[in-house]
DSSP file (Angstrom, degrees, kcal/mol; ACC not computed):
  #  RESIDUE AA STRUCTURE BP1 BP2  ACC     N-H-->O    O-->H-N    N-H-->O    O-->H-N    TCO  KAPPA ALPHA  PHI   PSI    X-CA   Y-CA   Z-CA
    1    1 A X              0   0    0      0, 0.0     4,-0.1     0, 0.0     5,-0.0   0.000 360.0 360.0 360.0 135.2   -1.2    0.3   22.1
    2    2 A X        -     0   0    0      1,-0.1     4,-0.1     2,-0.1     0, 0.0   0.307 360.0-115.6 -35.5 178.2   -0.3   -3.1   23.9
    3    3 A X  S    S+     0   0    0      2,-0.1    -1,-0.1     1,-0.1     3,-0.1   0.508 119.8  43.8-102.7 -26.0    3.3   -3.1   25.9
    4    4 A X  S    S-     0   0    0      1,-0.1    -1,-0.1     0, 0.0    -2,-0.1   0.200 113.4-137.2-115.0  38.8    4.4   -5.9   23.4
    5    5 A X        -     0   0    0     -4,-0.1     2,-0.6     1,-0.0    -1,-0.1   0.485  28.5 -44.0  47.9-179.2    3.0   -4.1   20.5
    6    6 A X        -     0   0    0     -4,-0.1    -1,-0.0    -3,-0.1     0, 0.0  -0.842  51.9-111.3-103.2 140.8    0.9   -5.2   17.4
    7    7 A X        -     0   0    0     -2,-0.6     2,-0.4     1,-0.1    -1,-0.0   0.105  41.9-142.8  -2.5 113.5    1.6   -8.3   15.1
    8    8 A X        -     0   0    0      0, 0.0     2,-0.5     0, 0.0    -1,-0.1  -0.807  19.2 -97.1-101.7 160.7    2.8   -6.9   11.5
    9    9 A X        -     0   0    0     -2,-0.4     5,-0.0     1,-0.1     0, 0.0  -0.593  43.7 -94.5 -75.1 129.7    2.0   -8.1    8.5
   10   10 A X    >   -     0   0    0     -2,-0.5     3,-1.8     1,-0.1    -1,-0.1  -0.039  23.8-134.9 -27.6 108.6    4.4  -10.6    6.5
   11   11 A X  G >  S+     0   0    0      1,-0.2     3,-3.0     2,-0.2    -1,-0.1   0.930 107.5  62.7 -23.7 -62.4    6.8   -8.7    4.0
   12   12 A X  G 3  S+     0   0    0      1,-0.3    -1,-0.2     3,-0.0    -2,-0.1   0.825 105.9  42.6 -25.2 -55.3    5.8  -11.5    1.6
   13   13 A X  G <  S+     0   0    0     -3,-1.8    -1,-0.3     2,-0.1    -2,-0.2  -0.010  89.7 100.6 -91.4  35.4    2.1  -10.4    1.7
   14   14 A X  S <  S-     0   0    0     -3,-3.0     2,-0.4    -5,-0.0    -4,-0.0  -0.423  83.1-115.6-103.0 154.0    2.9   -6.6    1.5
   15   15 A X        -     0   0    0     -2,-0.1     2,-0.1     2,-0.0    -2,-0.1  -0.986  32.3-130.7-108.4 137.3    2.3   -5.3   -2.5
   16   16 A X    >>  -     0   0    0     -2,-0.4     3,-1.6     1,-0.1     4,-0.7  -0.322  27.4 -95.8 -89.3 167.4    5.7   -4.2   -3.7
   17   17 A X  H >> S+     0   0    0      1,-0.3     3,-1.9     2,-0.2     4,-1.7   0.782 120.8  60.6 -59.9 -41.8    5.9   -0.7   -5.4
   18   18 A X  H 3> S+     0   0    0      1,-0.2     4,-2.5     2,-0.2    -1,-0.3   0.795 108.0  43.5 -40.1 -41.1    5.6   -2.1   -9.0
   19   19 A X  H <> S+     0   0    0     -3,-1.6     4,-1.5     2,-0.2    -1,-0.2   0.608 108.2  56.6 -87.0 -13.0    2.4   -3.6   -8.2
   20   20 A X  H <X>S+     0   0    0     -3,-1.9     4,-0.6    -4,-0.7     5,-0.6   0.772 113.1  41.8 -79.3 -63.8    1.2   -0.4   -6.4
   21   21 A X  I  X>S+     0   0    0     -4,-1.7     4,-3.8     1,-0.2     5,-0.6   0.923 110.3  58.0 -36.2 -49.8    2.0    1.8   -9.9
   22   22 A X  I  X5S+     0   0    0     -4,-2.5     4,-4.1    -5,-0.3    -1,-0.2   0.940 113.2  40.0 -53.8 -56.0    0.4   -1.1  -12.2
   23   23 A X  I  X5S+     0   0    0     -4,-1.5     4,-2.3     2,-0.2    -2,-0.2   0.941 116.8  52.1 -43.8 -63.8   -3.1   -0.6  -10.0
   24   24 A X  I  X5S+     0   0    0     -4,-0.6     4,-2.8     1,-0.3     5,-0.2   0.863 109.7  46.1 -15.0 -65.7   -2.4    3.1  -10.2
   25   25 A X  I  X<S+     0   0    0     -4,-3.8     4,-2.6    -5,-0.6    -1,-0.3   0.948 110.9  49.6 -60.7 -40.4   -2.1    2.9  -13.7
   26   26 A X  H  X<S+     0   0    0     -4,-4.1     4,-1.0    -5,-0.6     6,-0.2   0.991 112.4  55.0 -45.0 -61.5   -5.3    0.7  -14.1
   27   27 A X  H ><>S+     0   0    0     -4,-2.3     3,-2.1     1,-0.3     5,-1.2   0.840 113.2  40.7 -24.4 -89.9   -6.9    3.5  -11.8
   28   28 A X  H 3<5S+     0   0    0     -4,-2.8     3,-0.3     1,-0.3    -1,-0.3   0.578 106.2  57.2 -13.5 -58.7   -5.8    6.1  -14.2
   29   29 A X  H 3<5S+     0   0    0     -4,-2.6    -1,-0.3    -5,-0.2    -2,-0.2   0.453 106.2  54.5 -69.3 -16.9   -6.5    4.6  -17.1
   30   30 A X  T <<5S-     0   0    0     -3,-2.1    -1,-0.2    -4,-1.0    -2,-0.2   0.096 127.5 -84.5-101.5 -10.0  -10.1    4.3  -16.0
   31   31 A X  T   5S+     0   0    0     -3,-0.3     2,-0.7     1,-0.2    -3,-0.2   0.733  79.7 140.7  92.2  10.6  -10.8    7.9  -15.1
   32   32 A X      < +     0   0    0     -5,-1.2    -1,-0.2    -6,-0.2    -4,-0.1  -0.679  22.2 178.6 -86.4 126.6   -9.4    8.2  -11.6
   33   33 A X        +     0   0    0     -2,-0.7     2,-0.3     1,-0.1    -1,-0.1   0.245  66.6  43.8-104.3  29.4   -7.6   11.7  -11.4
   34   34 A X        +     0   0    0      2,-0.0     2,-0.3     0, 0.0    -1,-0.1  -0.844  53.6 166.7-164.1 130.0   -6.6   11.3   -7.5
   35   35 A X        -     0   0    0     -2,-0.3     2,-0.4     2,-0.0   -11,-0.0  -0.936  11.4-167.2-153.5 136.1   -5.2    8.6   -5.4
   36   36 A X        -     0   0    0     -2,-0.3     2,-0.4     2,-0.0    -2,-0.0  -0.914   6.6-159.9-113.3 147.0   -3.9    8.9   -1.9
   37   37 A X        +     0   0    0     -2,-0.4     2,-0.3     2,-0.0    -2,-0.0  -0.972  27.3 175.0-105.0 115.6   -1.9    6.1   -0.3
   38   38 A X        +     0   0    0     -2,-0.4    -2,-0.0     0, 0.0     0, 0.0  -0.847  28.0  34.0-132.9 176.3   -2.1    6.7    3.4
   39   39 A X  S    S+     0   0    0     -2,-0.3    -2,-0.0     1,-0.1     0, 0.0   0.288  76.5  71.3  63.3 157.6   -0.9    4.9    6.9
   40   40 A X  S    S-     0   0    0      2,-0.1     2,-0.4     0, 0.0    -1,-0.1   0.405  71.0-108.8  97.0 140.0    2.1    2.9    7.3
   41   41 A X        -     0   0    0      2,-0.0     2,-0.2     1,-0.0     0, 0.0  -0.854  39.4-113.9-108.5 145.0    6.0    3.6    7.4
   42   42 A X              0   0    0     -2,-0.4    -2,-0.1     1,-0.1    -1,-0.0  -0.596 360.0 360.0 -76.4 140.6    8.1    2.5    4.3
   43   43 A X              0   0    0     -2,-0.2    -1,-0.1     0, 0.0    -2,-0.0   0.615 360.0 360.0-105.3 360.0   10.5   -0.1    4.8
């Protein structure tokens, strides 16, 4: 990793937990019986 680290991405463009569960739910609703969400620290 660099000394002055890496560039993060803008809160703004982050998807906030409501919008992860509505995809989820699409997901679901569609016939997916597993989704992992991985990487990243919660803020």
């Amino acid at each position: 990793m660099p000394l002055e680290g890496v560039p993060l991405t803008p809160r703004k463009e982050l998807m906030t937990a409501q919008e992860i569960v509505d995809i989820a739910t699409i997901f679901v609703n569609n016939g997916v019986t597993k989704i992992r969400l991985t990487g990243g620290e919660l803020y």
